[in-house]
N, C-alpha and C positions, 0 to 999 in steps of 0.2 A: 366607490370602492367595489373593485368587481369579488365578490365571494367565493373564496374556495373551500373544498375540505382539510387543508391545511391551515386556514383561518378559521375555525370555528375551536372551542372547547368546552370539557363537560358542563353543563349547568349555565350556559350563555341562556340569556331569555331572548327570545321569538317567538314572532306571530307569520300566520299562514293562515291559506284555506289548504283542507284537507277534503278531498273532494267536494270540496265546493262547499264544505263547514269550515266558520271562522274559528279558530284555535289561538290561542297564547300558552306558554309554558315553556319549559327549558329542555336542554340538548342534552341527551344522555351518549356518552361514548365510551367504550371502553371492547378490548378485542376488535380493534380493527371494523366496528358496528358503529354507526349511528343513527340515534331516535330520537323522534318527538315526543315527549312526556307532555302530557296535556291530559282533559278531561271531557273531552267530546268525542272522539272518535277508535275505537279498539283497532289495534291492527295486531303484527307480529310483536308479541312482547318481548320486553325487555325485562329482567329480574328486577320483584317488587324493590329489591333496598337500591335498586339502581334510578328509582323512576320521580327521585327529587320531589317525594312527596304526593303525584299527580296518578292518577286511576289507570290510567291509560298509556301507552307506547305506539307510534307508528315511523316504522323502519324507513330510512330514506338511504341509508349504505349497507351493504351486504357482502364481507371477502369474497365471498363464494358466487358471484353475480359482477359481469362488465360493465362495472360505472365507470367513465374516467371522467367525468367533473359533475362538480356540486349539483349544476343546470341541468344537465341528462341526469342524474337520481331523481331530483325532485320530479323533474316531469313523469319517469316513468311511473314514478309511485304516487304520482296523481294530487303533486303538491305546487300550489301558486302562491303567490305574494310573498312566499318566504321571505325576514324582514329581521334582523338581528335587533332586539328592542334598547338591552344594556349590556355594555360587554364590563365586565367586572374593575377590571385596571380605569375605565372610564368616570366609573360611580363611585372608586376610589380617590380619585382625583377630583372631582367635581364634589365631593364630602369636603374635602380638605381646603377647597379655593372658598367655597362659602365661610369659612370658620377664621 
């Protein structure tokens, strides 16, 4: 499944390196912004009650900046492996099929 910025939503978990540090944590989105909420690397923050709990923010979409796909953010902002870990409706479903 190729990823886009219309496939993603707040609080999905993913892993990445962020320059070149391994990172997990979730997608914080809101205003047309999205970031990496995690606990290894500072970048452009994101409002503390937006940051799903995690110390840290690094911006990989910005209105005001010409992204137009997923693949050109991350690169520019110095992000590899990007790797969506659980999507919510997933872990919803896979709760329910064990039971």
């Amino acid at each position: 499944m190729n990823l886009t910025f219309e496939s993603l939503q707040d609080g999905m978990e993913f892993s990445a390196h962020i320059d070149g540090t391994p990172c997990e944590g979730k997608l914080c989105m809101y205003d047309n912004h999205v970031f990496l909420c995690q606990d290894k690397k500072d970048g452009i923050d994101c409002r503390r009650d937006r940051r799903h709990g995690y110390q840290f923010s690094w911006i990989i979409k910005d209105p005001y900046k010409k992204t137009t796909t997923l693949d050109q953010a991350l690169k520019i902002h110095g992000v590899t492996g990007f790797k969506i870990l659980n999507k919510r409706k997933d872990r919803i479903t896979d709760f329910y099929n064990q039971n």
